[in-house]
C-alpha positions as CSV (number, residue, x, y, z in Angstrom):
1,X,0.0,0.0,0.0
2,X,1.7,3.4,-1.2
3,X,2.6,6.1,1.8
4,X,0.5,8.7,0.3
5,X,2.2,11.1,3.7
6,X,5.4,11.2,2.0
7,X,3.6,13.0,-1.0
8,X,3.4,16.5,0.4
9,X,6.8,17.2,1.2
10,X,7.8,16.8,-2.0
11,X,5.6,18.7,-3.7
12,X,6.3,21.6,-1.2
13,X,10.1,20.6,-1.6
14,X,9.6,21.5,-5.8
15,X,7.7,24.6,-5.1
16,X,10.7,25.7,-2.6
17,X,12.9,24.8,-6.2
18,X,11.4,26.4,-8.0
19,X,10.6,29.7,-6.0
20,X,14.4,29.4,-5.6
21,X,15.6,29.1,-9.2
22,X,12.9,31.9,-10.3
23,X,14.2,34.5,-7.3
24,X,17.9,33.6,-8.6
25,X,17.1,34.0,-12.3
26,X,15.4,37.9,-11.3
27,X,18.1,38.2,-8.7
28,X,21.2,37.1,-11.3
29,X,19.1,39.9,-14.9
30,X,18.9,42.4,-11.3
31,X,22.8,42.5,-11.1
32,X,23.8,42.9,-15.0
33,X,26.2,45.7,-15.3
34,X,25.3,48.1,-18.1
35,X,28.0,47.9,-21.1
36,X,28.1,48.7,-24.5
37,X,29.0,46.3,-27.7
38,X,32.2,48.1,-28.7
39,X,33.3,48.0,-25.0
40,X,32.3,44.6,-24.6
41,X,34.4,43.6,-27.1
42,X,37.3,45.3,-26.6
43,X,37.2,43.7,-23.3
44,X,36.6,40.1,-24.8
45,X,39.8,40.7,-27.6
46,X,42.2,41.8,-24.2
47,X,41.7,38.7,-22.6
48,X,41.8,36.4,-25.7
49,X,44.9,38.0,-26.5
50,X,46.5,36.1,-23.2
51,X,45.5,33.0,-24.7
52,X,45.6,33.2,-28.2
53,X,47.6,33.9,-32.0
54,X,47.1,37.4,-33.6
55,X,45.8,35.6,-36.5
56,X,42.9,34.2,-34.0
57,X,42.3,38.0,-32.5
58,X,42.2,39.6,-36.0
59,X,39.4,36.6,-37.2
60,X,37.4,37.3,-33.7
61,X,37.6,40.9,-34.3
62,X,36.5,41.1,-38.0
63,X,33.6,38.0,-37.2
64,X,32.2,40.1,-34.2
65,X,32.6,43.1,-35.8
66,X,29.8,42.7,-37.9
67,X,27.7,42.2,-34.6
68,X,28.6,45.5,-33.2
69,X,27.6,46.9,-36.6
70,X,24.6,45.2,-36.4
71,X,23.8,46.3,-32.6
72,X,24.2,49.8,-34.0
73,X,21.9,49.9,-36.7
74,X,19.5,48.3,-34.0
75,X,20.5,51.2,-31.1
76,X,21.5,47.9,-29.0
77,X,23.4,50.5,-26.8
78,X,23.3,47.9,-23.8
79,X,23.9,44.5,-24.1
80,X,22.3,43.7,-21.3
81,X,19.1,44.0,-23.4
82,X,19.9,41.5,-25.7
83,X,17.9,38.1,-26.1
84,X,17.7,35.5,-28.3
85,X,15.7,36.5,-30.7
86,X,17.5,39.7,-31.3
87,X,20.4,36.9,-31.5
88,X,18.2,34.8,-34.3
89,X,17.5,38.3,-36.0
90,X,21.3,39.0,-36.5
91,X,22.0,35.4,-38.0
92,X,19.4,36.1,-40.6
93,X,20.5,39.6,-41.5
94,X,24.2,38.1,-41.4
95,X,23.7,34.8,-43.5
96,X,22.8,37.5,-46.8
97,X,26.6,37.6,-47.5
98,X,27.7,33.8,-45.7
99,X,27.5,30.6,-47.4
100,X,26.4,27.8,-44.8
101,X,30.0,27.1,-43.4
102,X,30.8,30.8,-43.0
103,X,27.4,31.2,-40.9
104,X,28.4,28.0,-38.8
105,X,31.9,30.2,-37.8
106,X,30.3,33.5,-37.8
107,X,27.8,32.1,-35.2
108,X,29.9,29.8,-33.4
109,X,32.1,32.6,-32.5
110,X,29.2,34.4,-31.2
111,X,28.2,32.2,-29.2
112,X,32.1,31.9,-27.5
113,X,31.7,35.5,-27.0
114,X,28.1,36.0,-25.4
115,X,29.5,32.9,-23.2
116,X,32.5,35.6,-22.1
117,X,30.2,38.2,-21.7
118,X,28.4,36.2,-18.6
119,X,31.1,35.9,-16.9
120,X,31.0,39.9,-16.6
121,X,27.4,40.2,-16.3
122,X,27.4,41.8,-19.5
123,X,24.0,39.4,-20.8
124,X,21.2,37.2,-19.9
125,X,22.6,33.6,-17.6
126,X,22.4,30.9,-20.4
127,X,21.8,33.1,-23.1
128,X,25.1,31.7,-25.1
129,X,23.1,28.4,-25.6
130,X,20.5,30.0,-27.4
131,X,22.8,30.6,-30.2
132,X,22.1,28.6,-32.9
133,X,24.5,27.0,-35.6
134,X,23.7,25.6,-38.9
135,X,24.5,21.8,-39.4
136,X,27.1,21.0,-42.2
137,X,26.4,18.1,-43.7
138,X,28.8,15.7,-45.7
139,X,30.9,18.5,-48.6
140,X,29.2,20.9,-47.1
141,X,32.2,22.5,-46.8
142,X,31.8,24.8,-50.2
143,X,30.5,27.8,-52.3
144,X,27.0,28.6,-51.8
145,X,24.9,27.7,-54.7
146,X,25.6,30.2,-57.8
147,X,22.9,31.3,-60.7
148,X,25.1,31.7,-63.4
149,X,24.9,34.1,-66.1
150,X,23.3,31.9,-68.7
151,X,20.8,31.0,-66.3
152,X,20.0,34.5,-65.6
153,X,19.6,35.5,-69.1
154,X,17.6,32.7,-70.1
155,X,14.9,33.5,-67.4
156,X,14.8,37.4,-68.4
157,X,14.4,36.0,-71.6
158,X,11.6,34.2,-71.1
159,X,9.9,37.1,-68.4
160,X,10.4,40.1,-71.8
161,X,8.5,37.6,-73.6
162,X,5.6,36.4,-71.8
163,X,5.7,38.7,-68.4
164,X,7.1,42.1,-70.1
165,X,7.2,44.8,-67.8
166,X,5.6,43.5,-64.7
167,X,7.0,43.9,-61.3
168,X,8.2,40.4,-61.0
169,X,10.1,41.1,-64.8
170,X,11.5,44.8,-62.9
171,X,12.8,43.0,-60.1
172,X,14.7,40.1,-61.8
173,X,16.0,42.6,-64.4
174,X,17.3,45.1,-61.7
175,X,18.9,41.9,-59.3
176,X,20.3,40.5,-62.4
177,X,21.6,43.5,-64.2
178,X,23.0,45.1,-60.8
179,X,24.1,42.5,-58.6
180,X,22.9,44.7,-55.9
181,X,21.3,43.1,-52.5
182,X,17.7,42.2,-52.2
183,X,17.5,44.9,-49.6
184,X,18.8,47.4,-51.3
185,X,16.2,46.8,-54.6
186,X,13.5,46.4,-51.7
187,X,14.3,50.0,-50.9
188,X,14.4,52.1,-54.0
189,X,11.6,54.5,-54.6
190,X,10.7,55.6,-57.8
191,X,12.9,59.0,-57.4
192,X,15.8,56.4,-57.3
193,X,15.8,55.7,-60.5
194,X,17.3,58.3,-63.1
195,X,17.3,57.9,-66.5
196,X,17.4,61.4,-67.3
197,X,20.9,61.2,-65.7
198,X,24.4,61.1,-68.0
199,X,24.7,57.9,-66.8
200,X,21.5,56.2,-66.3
201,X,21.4,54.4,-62.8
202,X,19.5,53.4,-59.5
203,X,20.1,55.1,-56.3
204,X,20.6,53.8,-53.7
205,X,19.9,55.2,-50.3
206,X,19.9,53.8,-46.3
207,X,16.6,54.7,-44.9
208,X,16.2,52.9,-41.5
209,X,14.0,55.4,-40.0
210,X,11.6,54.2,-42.9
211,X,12.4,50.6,-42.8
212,X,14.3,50.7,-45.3
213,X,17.8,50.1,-44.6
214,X,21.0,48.4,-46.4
215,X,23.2,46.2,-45.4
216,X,26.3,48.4,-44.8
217,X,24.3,51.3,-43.4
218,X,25.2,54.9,-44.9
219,X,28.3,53.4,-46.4
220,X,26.5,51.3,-48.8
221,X,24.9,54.2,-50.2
222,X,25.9,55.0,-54.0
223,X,24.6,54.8,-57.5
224,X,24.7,51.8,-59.7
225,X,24.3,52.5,-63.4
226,X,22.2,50.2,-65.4
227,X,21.4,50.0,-69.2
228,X,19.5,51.6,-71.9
229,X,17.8,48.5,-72.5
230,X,16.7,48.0,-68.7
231,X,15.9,51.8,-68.7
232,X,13.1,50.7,-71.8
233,X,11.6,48.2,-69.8
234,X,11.4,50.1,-66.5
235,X,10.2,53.2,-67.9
236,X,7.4,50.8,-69.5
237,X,6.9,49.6,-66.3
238,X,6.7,53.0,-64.9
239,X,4.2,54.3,-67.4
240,X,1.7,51.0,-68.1
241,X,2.4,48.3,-65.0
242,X,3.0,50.0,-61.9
243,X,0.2,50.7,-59.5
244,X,-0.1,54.4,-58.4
245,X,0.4,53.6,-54.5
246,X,2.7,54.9,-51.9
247,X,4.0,53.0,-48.8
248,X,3.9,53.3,-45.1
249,X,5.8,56.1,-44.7
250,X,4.4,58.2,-48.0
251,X,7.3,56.7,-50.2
252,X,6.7,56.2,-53.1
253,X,8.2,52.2,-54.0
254,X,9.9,51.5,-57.2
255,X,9.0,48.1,-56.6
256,X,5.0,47.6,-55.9
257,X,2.1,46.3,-55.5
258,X,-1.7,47.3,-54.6
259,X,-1.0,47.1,-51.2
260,X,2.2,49.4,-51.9
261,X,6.1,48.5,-51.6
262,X,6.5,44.7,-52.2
263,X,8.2,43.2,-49.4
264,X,11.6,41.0,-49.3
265,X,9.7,37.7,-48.5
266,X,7.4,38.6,-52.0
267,X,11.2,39.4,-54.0
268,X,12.4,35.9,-52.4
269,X,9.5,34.1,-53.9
270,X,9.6,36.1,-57.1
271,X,13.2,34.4,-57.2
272,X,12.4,31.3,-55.8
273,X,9.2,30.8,-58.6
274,X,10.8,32.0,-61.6
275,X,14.5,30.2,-61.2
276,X,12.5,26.7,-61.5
277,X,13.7,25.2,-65.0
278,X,10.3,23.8,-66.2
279,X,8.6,27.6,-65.8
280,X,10.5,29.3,-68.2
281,X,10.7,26.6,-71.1
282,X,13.4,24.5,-70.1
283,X,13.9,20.4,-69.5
284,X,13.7,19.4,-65.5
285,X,17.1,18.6,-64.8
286,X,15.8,16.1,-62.0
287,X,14.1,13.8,-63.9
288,X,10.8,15.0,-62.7
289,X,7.3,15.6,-64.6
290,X,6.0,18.9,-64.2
291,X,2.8,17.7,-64.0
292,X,3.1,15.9,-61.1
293,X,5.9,18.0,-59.4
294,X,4.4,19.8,-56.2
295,X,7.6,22.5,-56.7
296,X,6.4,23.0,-60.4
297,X,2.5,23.3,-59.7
298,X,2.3,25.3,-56.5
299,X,3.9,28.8,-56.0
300,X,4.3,27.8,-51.9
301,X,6.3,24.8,-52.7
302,X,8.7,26.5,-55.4
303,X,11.4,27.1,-53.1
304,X,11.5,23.2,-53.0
305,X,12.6,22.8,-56.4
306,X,16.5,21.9,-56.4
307,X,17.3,24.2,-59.2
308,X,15.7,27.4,-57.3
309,X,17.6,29.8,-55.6
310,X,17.3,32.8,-53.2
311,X,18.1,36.2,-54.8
312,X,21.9,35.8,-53.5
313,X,22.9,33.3,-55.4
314,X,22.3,36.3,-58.4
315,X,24.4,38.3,-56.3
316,X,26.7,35.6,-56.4
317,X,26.7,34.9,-60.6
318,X,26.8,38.5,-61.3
319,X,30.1,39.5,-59.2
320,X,31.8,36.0,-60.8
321,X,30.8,36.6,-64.3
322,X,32.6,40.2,-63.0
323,X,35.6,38.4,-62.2
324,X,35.6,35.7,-64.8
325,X,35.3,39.0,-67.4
326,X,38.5,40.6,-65.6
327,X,37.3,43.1,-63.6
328,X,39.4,44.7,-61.1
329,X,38.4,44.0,-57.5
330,X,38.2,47.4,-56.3
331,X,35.8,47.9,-59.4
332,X,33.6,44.8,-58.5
333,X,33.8,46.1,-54.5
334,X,32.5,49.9,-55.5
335,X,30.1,48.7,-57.2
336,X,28.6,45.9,-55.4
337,X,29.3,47.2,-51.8
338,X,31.9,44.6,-50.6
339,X,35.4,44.1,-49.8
340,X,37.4,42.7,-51.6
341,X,38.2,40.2,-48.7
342,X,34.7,39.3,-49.1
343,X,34.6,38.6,-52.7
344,X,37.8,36.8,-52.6
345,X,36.1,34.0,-49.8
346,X,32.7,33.8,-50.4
347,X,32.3,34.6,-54.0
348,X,35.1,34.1,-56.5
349,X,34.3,31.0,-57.8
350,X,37.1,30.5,-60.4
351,X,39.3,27.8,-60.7
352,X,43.4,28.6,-60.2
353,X,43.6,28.0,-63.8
354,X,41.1,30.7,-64.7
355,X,42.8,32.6,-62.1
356,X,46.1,32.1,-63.7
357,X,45.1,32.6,-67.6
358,X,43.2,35.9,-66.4
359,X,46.2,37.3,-64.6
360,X,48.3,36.4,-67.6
361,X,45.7,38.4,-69.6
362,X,46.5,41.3,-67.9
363,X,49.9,41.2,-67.9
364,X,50.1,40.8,-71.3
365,X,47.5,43.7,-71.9
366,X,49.6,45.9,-69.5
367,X,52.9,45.0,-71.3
368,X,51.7,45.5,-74.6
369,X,50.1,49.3,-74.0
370,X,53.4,49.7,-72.2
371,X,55.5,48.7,-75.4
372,X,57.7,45.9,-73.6
């Protein structure tokens, strides 16, 4: 027959726990000593420094750099206020320019460093193991995927044929013929764009006190010429296609719809429906029927195609065809807002024989013009 007078005390014992854990939790956020980012870090690099190479410090300070950047444009003055999903929200603004093993290093490098920062009282107790990493699997260990040139052209082809001048057509044309980021197309109003100009481009401008910021903040700012023949089709756009609306904050969007300035998750499925194979003409490279492919019948499901990309995999195909063409870095880095660090290890998808006959092109240009 079961005691049932041993039952109480430990109930009452679990309620003492917890009572005890929850006053130690508000007792442990009570005694968090206010400290900014850029201090924070400076503290963390001093006392790696004891410990570790240079080479380690200089990779800590450029990974977590980016994270103080990003705390800025958040006005994260204290990190005292950060939680996890302000943690999650960097990751996702961060992965735009990472492929999936870059991410897994950018975070897990994070994470080392919000674990420091508990040890000063500078964050939440147990906040570190919030911080989520992305899983490599087997040869993960490479480029992100890449929409090459031909790929690009062949689905602009098809959109100036059957879809001329529509807001999905304006907003492959201007990823594809710019390279630019899917935040900075999502924020150009229609006074960005100047044909008129001498040089016909798209400005771009950081707006964050209209949601509408880019990636590297004021410095990202800067025009990016496009085409005469882009210029026809958004000027068509312009005139016979795009919906006389203005946004939340009496913009008026380049990019819109009826309900006013097309957001980034529409652009991502723009990208994700019209980078399927089968839609613009061509064979299913995975053996599929299109008539009895989910990813080919259903708009939802089209990111599930394995041909379909995000719009940075564009980014990606338009600064290599760049680089395959011979452009200079510091060219490729004005334009496209990135360092030429940057491009070197997360873009630059040549071989080092395409490296080496390009170099040799140049050389032999250079020596040539210089009568050697």
């Amino acid at each position: 027959m079961t005691d049932r007078t041993n039952r109480t005390p430990k109930v009452k014992d679990e309620r003492d726990t917890e009572e005890l854990l929850r006053e130690f939790l508000e007792s442990s956020e009570s005694d968090l000593e206010s400290i900014q980012p850029e201090r924070a870090l400076e503290l963390y690099l001093e006392d790696k420094a004891r410990e570790c190479q240079q080479a380690t410090i200089r990779s800590h300070r450029s990974r977590l750099g980016f994270f103080v950047d990003w705390c800025d444009e958040q006005n994260t003055e204290n990190l005292n206020d950060l939680s996890a999903r302000d943690i999650h929200e960097f990751r996702v603004w961060r992965r735009e320019d990472l492929n999936v093993t870059s991410e897994k290093t950018q975070m897990d490098t994070l994470r080392v460093f919000i674990e420091w920062c508990e040890t000063i009282d500078a964050v939440q107790q147990g906040l570190f193991k919030k911080i989520k990493s992305p899983v490599i699997p087997d040869g993960g260990n490479v480029r992100e995927t890449t929409l090459t040139t031909d790929r690009a052209n062949e689905i602009l082809d098809y959109l100036e044929r059957y879809e001329y001048a529509t807001v999905e057509h304006v907003t492959l044309l201007i990823l594809v013929e710019t390279g630019m980021r899917m935040g900075g197309a999502h924020g150009l109003d229609v006074d960005d764009y100047r044909r008129d100009d001498e040089h016909p481009h798209l400005q771009l401008h950081h707006r964050p006190d209209t949601d509408t910021s880019l990636k590297n903040g004021p410095k990202g700012e800067r025009p990016v010429s496009i085409s005469s023949d882009a210029c026809d089709i958004i000027d068509d756009y312009l005139e016979n296609r795009r919906p006389d609306v203005i946004d939340d904050h009496s913009r008026e969007p380049l990019l819109a719809s009826s309900q006013g300035r097309i957001t980034k998750s529409t652009i991502r499925k723009y990208v994700y429906k019209w980078s399927r194979p089968c839609v613009v003409g061509l064979e299913c490279p995975h053996d599929q029927d299109p008539d009895e492919c989910d990813a080919a019948n259903e708009i939802d499901q089209a990111s599930k195609c394995p041909s379909s990309v995000t719009p940075h995999p564009i980014r990606r195909g338009y600064i290599t065809r760049l680089l395959k063409a011979g452009v200079s870095m510091e060219v490729i880095s004005d334009r496209c807002n990135v360092s030429p660090v940057v491009i070197d290890e997360h873009y630059d998808v040549r071989s080092e024989d395409e490296k080496m006959q390009q170099r040799q092109e140049v050389l032999r240009e250079a020596l040539d013009e210089t009568g050697d």
